[in-house]
Structure formats: structure tokens, C-alpha cells
C-alpha positions in Angstrom: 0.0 0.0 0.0 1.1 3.3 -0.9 -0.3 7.1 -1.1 -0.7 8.5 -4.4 -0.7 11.9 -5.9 -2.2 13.2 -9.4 -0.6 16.9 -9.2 -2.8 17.8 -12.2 -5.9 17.5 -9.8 -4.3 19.8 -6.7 -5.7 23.2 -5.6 -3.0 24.0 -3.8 -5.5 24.0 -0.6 -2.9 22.4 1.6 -6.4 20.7 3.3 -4.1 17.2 3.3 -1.0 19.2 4.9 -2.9 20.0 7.4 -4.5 17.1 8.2 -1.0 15.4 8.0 0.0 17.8 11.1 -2.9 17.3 12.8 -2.4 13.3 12.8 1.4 13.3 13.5 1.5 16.4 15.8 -2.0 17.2 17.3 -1.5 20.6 15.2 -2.7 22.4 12.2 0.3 23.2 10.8 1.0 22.6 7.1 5.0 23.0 7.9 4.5 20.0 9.8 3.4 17.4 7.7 4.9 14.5 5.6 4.3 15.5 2.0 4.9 18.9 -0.1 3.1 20.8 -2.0 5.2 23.0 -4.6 3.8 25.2 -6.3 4.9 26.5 -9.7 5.0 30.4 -10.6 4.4 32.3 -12.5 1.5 29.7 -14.2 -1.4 30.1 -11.7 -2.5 26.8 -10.0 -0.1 24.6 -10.5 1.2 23.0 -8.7 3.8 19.4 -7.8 2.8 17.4 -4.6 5.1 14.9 -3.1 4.5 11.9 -1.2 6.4 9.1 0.6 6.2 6.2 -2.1 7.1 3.5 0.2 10.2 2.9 -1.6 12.3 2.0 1.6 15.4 4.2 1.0 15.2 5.9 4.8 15.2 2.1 6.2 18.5 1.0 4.2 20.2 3.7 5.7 19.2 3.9 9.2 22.5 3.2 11.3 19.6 2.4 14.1 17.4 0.2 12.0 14.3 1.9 13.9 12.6 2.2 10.3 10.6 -0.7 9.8 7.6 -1.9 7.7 4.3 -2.7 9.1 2.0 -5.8 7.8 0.8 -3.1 5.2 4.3 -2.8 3.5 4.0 1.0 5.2 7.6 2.0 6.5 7.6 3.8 10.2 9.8 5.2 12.0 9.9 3.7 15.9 10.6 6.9 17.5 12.0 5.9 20.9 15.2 3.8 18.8 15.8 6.9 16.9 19.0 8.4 17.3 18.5 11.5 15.4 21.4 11.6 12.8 19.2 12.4 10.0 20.6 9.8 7.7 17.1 8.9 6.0 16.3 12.5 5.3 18.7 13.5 2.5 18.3 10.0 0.9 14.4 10.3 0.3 13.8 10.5 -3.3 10.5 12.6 -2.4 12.3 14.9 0.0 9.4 14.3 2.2 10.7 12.3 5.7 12.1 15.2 7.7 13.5 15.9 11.2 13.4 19.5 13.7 14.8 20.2 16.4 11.8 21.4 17.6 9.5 18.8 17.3 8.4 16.6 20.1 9.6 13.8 20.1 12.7 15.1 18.2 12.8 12.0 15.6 12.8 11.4 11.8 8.8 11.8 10.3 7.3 10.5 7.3 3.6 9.2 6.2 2.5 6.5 8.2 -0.2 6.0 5.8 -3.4 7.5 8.0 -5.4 8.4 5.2 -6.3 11.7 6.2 -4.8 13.5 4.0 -7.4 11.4 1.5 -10.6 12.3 3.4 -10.0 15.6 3.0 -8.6 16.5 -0.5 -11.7 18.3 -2.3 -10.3 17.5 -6.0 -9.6 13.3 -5.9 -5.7 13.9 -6.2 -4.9 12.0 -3.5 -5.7 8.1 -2.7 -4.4 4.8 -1.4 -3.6 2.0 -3.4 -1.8 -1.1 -3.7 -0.1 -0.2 -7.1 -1.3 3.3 -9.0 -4.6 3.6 -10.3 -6.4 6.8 -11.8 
């Protein structure tokens, strides 16, 4: 299982940012959440999003080997075996796992495969499949 993302179909709402923050972090806080939205100026509403595609890079390199895969092929990160040297961030093809200092617990983050972000995208570009579907 995996999220998807047709960027042809985003608003640019950041409605699934925010419920990504709100899952992970109790917060509504698009900076927060574990996938990006870029958009692309100067043509109006257009725009890239990027999501965790499950590929597994962040586990290969964890020094800790706290990134493991659940019964759903979903990769997570068990926070308490974390050691926070930011291996898995710079490696993920998506640039979407991500770690700050500020965050509580201060660990590595990425999709953990909620579904939130699904419920609440207005426009269908977002959805969770075993392999891609339109």
C-alpha cells in the first residue's frame, strides 16, 4: 500500500498538509506534515505534490534500524530507537521524511499511511492503493 498523488488535480489547498500535522502532531500546521506541496510560478494553480512512495530508501540507511515496515508494506519510524542523525532524510527521493529540532519527540517523520490527507482533499488527487490507479 502506498499514497498516491495526481498533481494535475491539486488546488494548492494544503487541506491534506494539514490534516498530515494534525495526525502526527496534534496541530494544524501545514509545515508540519509528511508530504509537499510546490507550487509553480508564474502559471497560476499549478502545482507538484510529493509523497512518501514507500520505496524503503530511509530504512536502508538507518545506522539504528528503527525504520521498519508494518504488515501493510507502510515503512515507520519507531521513534523511541531513533538516534536523530538524519541519515534517512537527505536519501528520500521525495524529500518528504524530515526531522526538527523542535519537534516533540525530536525524531525522523514520514507518512505513516493515516489516510487523512485522502478524506480531506476536495479535487480526488490523493488516494491509497496497492499499485497506481487513476
Amino acid at each position: 500500500m502506498r499514497l498516491y498523488a495526481d498533481s494535475s488535480k491539486c488546488s494548492g489547498c494544503n487541506a491534506c498538509r494539514v490534516a498530515c500535522s494534525i495526525n502526527l502532531f496534534g496541530e494544524t500546521n501545514p509545515k508540519k506534515a509528511a508530504l509537499i506541496i510546490e507550487p509553480h510560478f508564474p502559471a497560476p494553480g499549478v502545482y507538484n505534490v510529493k509523497v512518501c512512495t514507500q520505496c524503503g530508501e530511509c530504512a536502508q540507511v538507518c545506522p539504528a534500524e528503527c525504520i521498519k515496515q508494518d504488515e501493510r508494506g507502510v515503512f515507520y519510524v519507531v521513534q523511541e530507537d531513533c538516534i536523530m542523525c538524519e541519515a534517512c532524510v537527505p536519501v528520500c527521493p521525495e524529500g518528504v521524511m524530515f526531522m526538527d529540532a523542535n519537534l516533540v519527540p525530536n525524531t525522523a517523520w514520514e507518512c505513516d499511511l493515516c489516510g487523512d490527507c485522502v478524506e480531506v482533499c476536495g479535487t480526488s488527487a490523493l488516494w491509497i492503493a496497492e499499485k497506481e490507479t487513476v
